[in-house]
C-alpha positions as CSV (number, residue, x, y, z in Angstrom):
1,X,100.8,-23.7,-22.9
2,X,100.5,-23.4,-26.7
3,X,96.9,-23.0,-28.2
4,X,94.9,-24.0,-24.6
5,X,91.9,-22.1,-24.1
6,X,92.4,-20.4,-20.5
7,X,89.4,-19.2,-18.2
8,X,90.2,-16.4,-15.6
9,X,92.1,-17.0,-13.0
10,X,90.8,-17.2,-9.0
11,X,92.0,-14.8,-6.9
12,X,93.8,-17.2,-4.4
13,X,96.4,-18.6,-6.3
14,X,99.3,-18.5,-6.0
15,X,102.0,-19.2,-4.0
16,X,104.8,-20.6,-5.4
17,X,106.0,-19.5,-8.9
18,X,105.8,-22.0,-12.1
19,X,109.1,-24.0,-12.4
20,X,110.7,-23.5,-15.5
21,X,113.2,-26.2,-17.6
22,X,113.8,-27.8,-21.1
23,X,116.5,-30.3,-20.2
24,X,114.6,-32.4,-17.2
25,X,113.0,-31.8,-14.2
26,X,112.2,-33.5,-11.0
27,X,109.3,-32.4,-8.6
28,X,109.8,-34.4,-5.2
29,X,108.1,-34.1,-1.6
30,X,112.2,-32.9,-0.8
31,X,114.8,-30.8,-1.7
32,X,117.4,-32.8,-1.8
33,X,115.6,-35.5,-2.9
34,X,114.9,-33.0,-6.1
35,X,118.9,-32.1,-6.4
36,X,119.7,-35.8,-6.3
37,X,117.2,-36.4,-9.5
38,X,118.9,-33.6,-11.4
39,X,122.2,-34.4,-10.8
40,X,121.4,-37.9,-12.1
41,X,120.0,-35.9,-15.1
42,X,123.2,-33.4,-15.6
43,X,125.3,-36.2,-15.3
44,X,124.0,-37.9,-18.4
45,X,121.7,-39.7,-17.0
46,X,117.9,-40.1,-17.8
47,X,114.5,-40.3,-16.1
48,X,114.7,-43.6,-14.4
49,X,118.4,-43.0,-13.4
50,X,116.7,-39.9,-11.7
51,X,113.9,-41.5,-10.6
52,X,115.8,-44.2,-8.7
53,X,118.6,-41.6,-7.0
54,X,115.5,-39.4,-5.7
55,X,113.5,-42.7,-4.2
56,X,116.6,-43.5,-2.7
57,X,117.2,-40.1,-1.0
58,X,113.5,-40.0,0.3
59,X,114.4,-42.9,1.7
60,X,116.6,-40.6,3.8
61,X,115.6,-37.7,4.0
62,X,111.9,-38.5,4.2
63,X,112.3,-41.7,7.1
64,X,108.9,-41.4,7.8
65,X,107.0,-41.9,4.0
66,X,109.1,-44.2,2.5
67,X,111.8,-46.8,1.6
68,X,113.6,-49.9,1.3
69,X,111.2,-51.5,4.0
70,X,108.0,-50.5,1.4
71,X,106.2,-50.8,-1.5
72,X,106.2,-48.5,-5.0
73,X,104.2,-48.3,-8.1
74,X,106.0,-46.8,-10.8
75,X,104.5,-45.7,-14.7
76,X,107.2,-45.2,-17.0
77,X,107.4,-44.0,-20.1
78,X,109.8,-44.1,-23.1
79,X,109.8,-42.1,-25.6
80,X,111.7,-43.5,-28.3
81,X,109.7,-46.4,-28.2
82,X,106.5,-45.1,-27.7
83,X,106.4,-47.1,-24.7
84,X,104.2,-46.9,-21.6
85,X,104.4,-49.8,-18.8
86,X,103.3,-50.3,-14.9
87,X,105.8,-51.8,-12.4
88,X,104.0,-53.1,-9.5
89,X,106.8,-53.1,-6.5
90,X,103.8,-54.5,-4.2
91,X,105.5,-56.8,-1.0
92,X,103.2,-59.6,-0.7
93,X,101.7,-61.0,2.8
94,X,104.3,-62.9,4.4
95,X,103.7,-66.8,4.1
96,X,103.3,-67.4,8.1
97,X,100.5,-64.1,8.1
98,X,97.4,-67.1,8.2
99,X,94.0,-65.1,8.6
100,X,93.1,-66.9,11.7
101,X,96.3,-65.7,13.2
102,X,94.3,-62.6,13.5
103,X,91.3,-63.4,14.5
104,X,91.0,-62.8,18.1
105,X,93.2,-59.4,18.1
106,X,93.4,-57.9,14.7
107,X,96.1,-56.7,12.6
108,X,98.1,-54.7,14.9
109,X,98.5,-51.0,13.6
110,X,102.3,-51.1,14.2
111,X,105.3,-53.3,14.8
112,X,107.0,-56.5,13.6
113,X,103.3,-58.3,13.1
114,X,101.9,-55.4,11.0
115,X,105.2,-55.7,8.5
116,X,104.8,-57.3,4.8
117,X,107.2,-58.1,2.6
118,X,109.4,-55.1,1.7
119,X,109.1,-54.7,-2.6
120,X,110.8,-51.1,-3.3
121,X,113.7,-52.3,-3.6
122,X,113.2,-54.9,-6.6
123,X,110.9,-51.9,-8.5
124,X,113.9,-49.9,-8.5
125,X,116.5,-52.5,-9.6
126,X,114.3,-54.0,-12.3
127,X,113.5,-50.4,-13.7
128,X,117.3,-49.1,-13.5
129,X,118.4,-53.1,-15.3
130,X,115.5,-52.2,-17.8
131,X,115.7,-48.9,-18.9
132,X,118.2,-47.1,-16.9
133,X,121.9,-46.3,-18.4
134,X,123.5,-45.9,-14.6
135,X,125.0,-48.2,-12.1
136,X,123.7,-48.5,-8.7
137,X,126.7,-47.0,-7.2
138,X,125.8,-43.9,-9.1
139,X,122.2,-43.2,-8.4
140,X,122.6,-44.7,-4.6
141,X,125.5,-42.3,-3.9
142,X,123.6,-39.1,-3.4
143,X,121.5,-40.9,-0.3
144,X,124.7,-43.0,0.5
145,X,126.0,-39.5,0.9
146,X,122.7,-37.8,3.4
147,X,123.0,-41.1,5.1
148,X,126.7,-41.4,6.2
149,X,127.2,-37.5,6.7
150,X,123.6,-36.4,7.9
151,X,121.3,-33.5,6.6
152,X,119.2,-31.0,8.5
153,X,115.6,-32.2,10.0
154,X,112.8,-30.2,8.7
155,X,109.7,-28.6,10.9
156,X,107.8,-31.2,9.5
157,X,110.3,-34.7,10.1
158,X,110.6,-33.3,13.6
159,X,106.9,-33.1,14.4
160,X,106.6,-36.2,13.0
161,X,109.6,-37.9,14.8
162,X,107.8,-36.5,17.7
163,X,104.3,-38.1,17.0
164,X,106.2,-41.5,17.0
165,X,108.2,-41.2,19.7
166,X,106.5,-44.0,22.2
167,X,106.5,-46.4,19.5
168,X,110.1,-46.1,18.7
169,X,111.1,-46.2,22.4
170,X,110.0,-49.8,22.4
171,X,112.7,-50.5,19.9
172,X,116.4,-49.8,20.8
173,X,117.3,-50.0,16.9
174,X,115.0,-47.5,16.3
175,X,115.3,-45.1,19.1
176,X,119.1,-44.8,18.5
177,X,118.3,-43.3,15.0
178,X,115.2,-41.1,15.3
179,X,115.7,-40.3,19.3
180,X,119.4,-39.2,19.7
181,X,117.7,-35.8,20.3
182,X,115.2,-37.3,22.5
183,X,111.6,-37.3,21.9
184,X,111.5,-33.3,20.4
185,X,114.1,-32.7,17.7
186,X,114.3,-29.4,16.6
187,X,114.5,-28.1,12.5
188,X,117.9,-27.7,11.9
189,X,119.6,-30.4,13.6
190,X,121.7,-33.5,12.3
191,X,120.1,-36.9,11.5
192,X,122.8,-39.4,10.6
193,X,121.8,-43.1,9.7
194,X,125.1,-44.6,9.2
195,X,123.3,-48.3,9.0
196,X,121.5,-47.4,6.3
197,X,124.5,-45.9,4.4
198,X,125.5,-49.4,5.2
199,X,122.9,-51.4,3.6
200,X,123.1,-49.3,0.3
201,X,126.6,-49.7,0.0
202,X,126.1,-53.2,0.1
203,X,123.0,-53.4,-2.3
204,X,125.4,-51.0,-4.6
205,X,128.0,-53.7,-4.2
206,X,126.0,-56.4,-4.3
207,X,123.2,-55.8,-6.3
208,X,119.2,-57.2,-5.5
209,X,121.0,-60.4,-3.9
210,X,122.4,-59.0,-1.2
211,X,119.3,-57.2,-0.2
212,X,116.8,-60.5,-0.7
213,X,118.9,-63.2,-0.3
214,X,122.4,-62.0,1.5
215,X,123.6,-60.5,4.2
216,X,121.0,-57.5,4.8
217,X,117.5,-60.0,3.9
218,X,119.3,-62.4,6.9
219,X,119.9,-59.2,9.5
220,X,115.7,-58.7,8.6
221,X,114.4,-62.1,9.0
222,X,116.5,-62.6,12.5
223,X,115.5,-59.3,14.0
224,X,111.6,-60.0,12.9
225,X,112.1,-63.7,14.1
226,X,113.5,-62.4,17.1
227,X,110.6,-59.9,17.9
228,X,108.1,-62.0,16.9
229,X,107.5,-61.4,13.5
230,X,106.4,-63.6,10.2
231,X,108.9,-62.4,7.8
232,X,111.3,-65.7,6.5
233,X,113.5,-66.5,3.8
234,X,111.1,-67.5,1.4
235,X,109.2,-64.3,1.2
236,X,112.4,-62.0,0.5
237,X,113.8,-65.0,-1.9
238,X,110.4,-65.2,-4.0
239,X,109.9,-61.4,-4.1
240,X,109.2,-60.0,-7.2
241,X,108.4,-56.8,-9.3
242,X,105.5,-57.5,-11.7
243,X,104.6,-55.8,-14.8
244,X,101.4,-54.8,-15.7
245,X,99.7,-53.1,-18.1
246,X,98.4,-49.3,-17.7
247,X,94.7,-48.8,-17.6
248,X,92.9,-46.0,-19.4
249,X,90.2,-43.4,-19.9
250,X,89.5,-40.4,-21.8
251,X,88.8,-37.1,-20.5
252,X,87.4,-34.1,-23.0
253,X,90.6,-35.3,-25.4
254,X,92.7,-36.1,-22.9
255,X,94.2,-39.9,-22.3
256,X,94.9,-40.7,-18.7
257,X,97.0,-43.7,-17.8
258,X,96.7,-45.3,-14.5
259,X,97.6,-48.3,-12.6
260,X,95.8,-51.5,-12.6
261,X,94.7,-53.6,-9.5
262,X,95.7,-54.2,-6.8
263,X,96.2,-50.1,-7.0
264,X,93.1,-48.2,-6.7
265,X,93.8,-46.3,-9.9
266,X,90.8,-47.3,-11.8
267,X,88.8,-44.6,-9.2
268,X,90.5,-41.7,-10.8
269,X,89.0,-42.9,-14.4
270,X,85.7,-43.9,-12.8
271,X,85.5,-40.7,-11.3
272,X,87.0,-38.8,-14.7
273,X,84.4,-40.9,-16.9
274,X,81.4,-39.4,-14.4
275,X,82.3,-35.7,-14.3
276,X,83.1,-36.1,-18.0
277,X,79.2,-36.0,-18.4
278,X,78.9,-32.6,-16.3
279,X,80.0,-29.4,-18.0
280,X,82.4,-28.1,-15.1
281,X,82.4,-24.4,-16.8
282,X,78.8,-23.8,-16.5
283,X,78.8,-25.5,-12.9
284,X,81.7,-23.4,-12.0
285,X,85.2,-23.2,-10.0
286,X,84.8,-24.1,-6.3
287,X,80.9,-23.9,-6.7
288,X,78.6,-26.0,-4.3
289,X,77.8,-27.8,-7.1
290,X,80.8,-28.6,-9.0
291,X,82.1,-29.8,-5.8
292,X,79.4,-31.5,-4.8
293,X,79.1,-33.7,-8.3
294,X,82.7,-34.3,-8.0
295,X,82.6,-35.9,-4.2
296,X,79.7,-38.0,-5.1
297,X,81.2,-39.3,-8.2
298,X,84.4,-40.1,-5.8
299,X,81.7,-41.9,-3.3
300,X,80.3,-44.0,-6.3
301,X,83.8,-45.3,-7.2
302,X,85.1,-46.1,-3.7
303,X,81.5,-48.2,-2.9
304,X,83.0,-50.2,-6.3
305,X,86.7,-50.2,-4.7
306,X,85.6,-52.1,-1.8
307,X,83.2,-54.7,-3.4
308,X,85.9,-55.9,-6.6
309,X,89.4,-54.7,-5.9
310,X,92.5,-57.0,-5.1
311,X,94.9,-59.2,-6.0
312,X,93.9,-59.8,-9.6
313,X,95.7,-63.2,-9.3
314,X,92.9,-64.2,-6.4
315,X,90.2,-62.6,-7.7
316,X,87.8,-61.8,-11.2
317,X,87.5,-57.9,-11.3
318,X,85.7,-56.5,-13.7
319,X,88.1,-54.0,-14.6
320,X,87.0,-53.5,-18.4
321,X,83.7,-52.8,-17.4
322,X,84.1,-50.6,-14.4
323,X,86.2,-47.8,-17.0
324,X,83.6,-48.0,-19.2
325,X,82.1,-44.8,-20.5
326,X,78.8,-47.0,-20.8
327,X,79.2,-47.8,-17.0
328,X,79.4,-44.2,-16.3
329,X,76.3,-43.5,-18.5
330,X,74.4,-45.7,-15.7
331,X,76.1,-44.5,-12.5
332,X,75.8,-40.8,-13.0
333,X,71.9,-41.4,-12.4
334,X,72.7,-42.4,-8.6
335,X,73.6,-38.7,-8.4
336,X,71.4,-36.1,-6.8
337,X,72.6,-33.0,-7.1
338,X,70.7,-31.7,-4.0
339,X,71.1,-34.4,-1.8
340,X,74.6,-35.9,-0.6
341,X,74.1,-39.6,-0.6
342,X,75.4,-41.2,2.7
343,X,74.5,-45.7,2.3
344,X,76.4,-46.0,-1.2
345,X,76.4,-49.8,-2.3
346,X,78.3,-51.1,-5.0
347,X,77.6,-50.3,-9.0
348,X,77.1,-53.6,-11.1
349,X,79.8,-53.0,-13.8
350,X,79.1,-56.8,-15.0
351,X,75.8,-55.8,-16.3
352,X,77.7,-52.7,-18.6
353,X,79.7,-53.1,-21.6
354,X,98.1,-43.8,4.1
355,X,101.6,-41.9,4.6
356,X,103.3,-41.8,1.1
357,X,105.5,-40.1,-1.2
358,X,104.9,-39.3,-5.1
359,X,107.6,-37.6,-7.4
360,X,107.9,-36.6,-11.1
361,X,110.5,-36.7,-13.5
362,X,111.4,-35.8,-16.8
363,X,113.8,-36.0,-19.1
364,X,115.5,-34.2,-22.2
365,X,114.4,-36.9,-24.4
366,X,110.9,-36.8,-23.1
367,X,111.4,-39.7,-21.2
368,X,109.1,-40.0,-17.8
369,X,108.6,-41.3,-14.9
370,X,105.3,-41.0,-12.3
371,X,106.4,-42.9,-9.3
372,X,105.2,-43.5,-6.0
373,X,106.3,-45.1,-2.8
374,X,105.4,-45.8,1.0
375,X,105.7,-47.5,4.3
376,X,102.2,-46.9,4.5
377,X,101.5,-45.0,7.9
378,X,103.5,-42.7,9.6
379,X,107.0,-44.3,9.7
380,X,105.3,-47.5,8.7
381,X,105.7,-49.9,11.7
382,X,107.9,-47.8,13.3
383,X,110.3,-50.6,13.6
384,X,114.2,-50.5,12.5
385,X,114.9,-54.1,11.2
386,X,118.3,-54.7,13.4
387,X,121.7,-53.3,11.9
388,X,120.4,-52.5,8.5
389,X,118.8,-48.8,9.9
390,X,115.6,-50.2,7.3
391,X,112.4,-48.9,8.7
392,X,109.5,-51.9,8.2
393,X,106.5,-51.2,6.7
394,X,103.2,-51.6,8.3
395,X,101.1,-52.6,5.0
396,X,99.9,-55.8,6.9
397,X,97.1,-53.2,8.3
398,X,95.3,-52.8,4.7
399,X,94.5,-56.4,5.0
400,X,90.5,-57.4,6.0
401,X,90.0,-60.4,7.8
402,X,86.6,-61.1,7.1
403,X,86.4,-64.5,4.7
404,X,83.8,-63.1,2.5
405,X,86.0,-60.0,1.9
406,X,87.6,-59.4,-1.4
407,X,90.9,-58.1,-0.3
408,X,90.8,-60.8,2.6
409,X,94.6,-61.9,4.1
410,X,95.7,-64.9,2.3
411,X,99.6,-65.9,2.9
412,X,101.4,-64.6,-0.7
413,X,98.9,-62.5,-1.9
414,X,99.1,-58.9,-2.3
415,X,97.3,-56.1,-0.5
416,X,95.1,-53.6,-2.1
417,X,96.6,-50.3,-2.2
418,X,95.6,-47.2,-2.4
419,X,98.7,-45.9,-4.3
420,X,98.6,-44.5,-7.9
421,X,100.7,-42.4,-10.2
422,X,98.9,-41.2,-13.1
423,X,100.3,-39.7,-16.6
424,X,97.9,-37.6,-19.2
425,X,98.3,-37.6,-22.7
426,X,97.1,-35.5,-25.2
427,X,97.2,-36.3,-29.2
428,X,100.0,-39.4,-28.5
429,X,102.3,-36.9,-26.9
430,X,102.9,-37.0,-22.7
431,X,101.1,-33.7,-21.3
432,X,101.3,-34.3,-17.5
433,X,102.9,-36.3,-15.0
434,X,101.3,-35.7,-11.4
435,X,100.5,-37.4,-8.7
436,X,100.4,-37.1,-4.6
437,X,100.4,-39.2,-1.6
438,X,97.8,-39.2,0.7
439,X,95.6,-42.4,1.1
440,X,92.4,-42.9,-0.3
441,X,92.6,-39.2,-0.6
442,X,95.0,-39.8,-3.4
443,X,92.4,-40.0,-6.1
444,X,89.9,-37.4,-4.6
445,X,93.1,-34.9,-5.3
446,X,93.9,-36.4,-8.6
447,X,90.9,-35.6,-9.3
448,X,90.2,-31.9,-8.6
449,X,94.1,-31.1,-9.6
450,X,93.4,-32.6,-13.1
451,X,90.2,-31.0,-13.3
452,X,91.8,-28.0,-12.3
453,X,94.3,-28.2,-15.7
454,X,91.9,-29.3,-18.1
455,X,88.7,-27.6,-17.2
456,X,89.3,-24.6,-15.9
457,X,93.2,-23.8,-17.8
458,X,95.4,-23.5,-14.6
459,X,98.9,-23.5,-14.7
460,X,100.2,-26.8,-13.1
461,X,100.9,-24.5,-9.5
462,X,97.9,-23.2,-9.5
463,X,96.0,-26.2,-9.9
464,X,98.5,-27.5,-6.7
465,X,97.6,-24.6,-4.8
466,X,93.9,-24.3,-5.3
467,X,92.0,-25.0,-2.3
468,X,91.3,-28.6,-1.7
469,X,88.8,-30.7,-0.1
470,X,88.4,-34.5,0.9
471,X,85.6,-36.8,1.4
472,X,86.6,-38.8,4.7
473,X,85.4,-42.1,5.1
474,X,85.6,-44.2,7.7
475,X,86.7,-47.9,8.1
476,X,89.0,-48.1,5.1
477,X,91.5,-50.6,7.9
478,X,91.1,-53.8,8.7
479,X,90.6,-52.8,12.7
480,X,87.7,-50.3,12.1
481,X,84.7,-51.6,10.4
482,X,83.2,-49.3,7.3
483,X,80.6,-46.9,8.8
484,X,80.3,-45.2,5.3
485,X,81.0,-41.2,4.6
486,X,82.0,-39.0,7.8
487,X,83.0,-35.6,6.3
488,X,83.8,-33.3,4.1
489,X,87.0,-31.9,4.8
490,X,87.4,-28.4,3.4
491,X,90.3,-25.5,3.8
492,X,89.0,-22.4,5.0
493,X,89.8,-20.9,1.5
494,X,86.8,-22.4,0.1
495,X,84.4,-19.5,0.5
496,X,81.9,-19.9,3.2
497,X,78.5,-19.4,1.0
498,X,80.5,-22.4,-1.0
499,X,80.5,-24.8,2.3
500,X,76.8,-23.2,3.7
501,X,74.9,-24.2,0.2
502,X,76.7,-28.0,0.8
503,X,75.8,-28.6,4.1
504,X,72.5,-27.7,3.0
505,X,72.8,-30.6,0.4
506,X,73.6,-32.7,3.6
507,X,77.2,-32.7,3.6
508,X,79.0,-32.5,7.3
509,X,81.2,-30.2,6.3
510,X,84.6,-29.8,8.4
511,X,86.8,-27.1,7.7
512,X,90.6,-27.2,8.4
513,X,93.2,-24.4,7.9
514,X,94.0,-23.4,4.6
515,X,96.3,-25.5,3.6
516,X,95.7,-28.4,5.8
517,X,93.8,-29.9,3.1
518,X,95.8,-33.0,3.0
519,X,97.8,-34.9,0.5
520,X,101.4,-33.5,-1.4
521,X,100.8,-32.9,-5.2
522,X,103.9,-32.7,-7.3
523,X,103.3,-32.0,-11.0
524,X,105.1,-31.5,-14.7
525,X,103.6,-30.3,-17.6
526,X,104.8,-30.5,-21.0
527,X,104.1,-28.0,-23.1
528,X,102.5,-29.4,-26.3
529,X,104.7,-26.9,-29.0
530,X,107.9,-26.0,-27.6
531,X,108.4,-29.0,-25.1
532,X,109.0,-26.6,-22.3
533,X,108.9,-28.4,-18.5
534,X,107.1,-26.8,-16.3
535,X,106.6,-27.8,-12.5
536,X,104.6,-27.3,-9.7
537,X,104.7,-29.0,-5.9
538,X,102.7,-28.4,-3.0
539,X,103.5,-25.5,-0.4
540,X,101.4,-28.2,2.0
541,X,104.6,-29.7,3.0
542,X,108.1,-29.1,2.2
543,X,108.3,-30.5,-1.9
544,X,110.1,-28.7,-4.4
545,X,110.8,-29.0,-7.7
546,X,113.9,-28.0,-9.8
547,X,113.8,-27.7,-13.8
548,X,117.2,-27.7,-15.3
C-alpha cells in the first residue's frame, strides 16, 4: 500500500485472504461470473469487455439479482484519456403505468404490473460500442455457455428459489425453469435455461435490435399484454442509455466519484462530507460513538433523499448544494452525539452555497469499471417473460403515488434508485473501485467500508469483513408509508458494551448473526506505487474475486 499510514489491526478480521494481481482483476458476487471477466481479460480483452461477459453470466448464474429484464448503473473509467463517465441503464415507467391506475390498490410488489422497462441491456451494448474492443458473440459466450449446458445451484440460489416458489407457480414460464426440482432444490444440482441461451444468441446475432425492437422485445410485450401487463412497443423502441456526468466529494485527500440522480449516490458524499468533520481515530474503531456519528449522518442524508431526489428531467434538485462542504458545515449541528435522533426532516441545501448485484474490474492498462445491476427484489417480479427465459423486473414498486411526491409515477419517467457504484481517487490516479448491493443499505456500507480504508488503514478484505451495521428505515416503497428510523441492525461481532452504550443513546438496537449484516461488498485497490490489484469480496454470500 505504498507510503499509507496503517493503525493496528482489530482482532476479527479476517477471513478471506487479500487477492493478488497486476494484469486485471474482477471481484463479482459469483465465481463463474469472476472466471468469465478474466477470461475476457486473458483473451485480450479489457475492462468493459470484462465487465459486460461477467453481467451477462450473473444474469445466469445469479437469476435472482439481476439481468436482461433490469436496470444497471455503470462508472467507467479510461485511462488513456483520463476519462471518467456515468451510464445510467435506468428502464423508464412504462407509458400505460398512469398514477391513478394505482390508486385504489397500489403498486403491486410482484408480477407483470410491478414490471418497468427493462434498461441493462442497452448500458451494456452502448459501453461494449463505446469503449469495448470485443464483439458480442465474445463476451456473451461464457453465459451463452452456463445457460445452454447448466451450472451447479449454490446454498444460497436454492434458498432463494425456495423463498419464491408460490410466486413462480403462478407462472408456467417460470416454474419450468426455477421449479424442475420442485419447490426445494438442493446445492449442487443442474439449472439449465436453454431460453435464455436463446435470447443471447440472438442479441449476439442481432445486436440491440433484436432485443428492443425484434423478435425477443415482441415475445415480451405479448406475454405482458397477455397477463395483463403495460409494457408496449413504444417503451422497448424509445429505450435508451443516458450519460451523465459523475458527481464528487473529497474525503481527507481522497476524490470520490459517484452517480448522479436518479441514483442515490449523492448520500455517500453527504454522508462522507459530515464525518469528514469528526476525527474517526480519536472517536475510534467500532466505538459507540464513531458509529453512532456515522448512522446519524446517514439519517441526515436519506431525510434529503426523499424530499429532492428523482428524475432530474422532472424535477429541480439541488444537487450542487446538497455536496457542498458548506452544507455539511450546517448539517453536522443537527447531530447529538448522545441522543439518536428519530423525526429527521429534510436539510435546506438551497439556502448553502433492494436485491442487487455489484462487481469490479480492472484492467492492465488501468482501465475500470464499478458497475452495478438489479431486478430490484428478490427475482424481481418473479415473472419469466414467455420463451425468452428473461426474468421481469419489479422496479415499478419504487414508484410513490402520492401527487405531491417527488419521485411520484409519471408514464416515461424514471424511478429513483437506490443503486450506486462508487470509484476513489487519490492525487488523479484511480485508488479504489468498490461497491455492494443491498438497497438503501448500499450507501450506509459504502460508507463504513470506505471509512474502513482511509481512516483506520485496512486492507480492502478487512475492511469487507469488518463487522457491519445498518440503520433500517421503514417505508422506503410505495405500499408502506415512511414511519421514520426502526433499527439498528448490528452483527453480533460488534462488542456488546459497543451496542449497550448505543441503546443508551436511544438507538433500538437489533443484532443479527455475524455475518448477517446485509449487503455483498466487492472491492479493488490499486496500489498507488507499483500498480498492484488487490481484491477483496464478501464471505456474506458466495462473491469471489480472481486477480490475474
Amino acid at each position: 500500500m505504498g507510503s499509507r499510514s496503517f493503525v493496528s489491526k482489530v482482532p476479527f478480521l479476517s477471513h478471506r485472504p487479500v487477492v493478488m494481481g497486476t494484469n486485471g482483476m474482477v471481484a463479482s458476487a459469483h465465481p463463474l461470473a469472476s472466471q468469465a471477466g478474466i477470461r475476457m481479460l486473458m483473451q485480450g480483452g479489457n475492462a468493459i469487455d470484462a465487465a459486460v461477459a461477467t453481467a451477462a453470466v450473473l444474469n445466469v448464474v445469479e437469476p435472482e439479482m439481476s439481468g436482461l429484464g433490469g436496470d444497471a448503473f455503470l462508472l467507467i473509467f479510461m485511462k488513456k484519456k483520463n476519462e471518467l463517465r456515468a451510464l445510467n441503464g435506468t428502464g423508464a415507467a412504462p407509458y400505460e403505468a398512469k398514477r391513478e391506475f394505482f390508486l385504489n390498490d397500489g403498486i403491486p410488489r410482484k408480477g407483470i404490473r410491478s414490471v418497468s422497462t427493462p434498461g441493462a441491456l442497452d448500458s451494456w451494448m452502448t459501453a461494449l460500442e463505446t469503449y469495448g474492443t470485443m464483439t458480442l458473440k465474445q463476451v456473451f459466450q461464457p453465459a451463452i455457455e452456463y445457460a445452454e449446458e447448466g451450472f451447479p445451484i449454490t446454498e444460497r440460489l436454492a434458498q432463494a428459489i425456495q423463498t419464491e416458489s408460490t410466486n413462480f407457480s403462478l407462472y408456467p414460464s417460470s416454474s419450468k425453469i426455477f421449479l424442475k426440482y420442485g419447490n426445494t432444490p438442493k446445492a449442487g444440482q443442474i439449472l439449465i435455461q436453454k431460453d435464455l441461451a436463446g435470447t443471447f444468441k440472438k442479441i449476439a446475432d442481432g445486436g440491440r435490435e433484436a432485443f428492443y425492437k425484434g423478435e425477443i422485445a415482441k415475445e415480451i410485450i405479448r406475454f405482458s399484454k397477455e397477463q395483463g401487463g403495460l409494457l408496449s412497443e413504444r417503451d422497448f423502441a424509445e429505450q435508451r442509455s443516458r450519460w451523465d456526468e459523475p458527481i464528487s466529494t473529497t474525503y481527507r485527500g481522497y476524490t470520490v466519484h459517484e452517480f448522479p440522480p436518479n441514483s442515490s449516490g449523492h448520500i455517500l458524499l453527504q454522508e462522507l462530507n459530515i464525518v469528514e468533520l469528526f476525527d474517526m481515530k480519536q472517536l475510534g474503531h467500532y466505538t459507540a460513538d464513531s458509529i453512532h456519528m456515522m448512522v446519524e449522518a446517514k439519517k441526515l442524508a436519506f431525510a434529503d433523499r426523499e424530499r429532492y431526489n428523482a428524475d432530474p428531467e422532472y424535477t429541480d434538485i439541488p444537487l450542487k448544494e446538497m455536496i457542498s462542504k458548506e452544507y455539511a458545515r450546517k448539517q453536522v449541528t443537527r447531530i447529538q452525539m448522545n441522543l439518536a435522533a428519530t423525526e429527521i426532516p429534510p436539510g435546506n441545501p438551497r439556502k448553502a452555497s433492494s436485491d442487487t448485484t455489484y462487481f469490479a474490474v480492472v484492467d492492465k492498462e488501468g482501465n475500470a469499471v464499478s458497475h452495478i445491476q438489479s431486478l430490484n427484489m428478490l427475482f424481481g417480479s418473479g415473472v419469466v417473460a414467455g420463451n425468452t427465459g428473461i426474468l421481469l423486473n419489479n422496479r415499478m414498486t419504487y414508484w410513490h403515488l402520492e401527487e405531491s411526491h417527488v419521485n411520484r409515477l409519471e408514464p416515461g419517467k424514471r424511478v429513483r434508485h437506490t443503486m450506486n457504484p462508487p470509484m476513489v481517487f487519490k492525487d488523479g490516479k484511480l485508488f479504489m473501485v468498490f461497491g455492494t448491493p443491498g438497497g438503501d443499505y448500499q450507501v450506509q456500507t459504502n460508507l463504513q467500508v470506505l471509512t474502513n480504508v482511509i481512516d483506520f488503514g485496512m486492507d480492502i478484505q478487512e475492511a469487507i469483513e469488518a463487522p457491519r451495521w445498518r440503520s433500517d428505515v421503514s417505508g422506503t416503497l410505495t405500499n408502506y408509508p415512511h414511519t421514520g428510523e426502526t433499527a439498528l441492525i448490528m452483527e453480533d461481532r460488534v462488542p456488546p458494551d459497543v451496542r449497550e452504550d448505543l441503546a443508551r443513546k436511544g438507538h433500538l438496537i437489533r443484532v443479527v448473526g455475524g455475518w448477517e449484516g446485509g449487503c455483498n461488498a466487492q472491492g479493488i485497490i490499486i496500489d498507488p506505487e507499483s500498480g498492484a490489484l488487490m481484491g477483496g469480496s464478501d464471505p456474506r454470500r458466495a462473491s469471489y474475486t480472481i486477480g490475474w
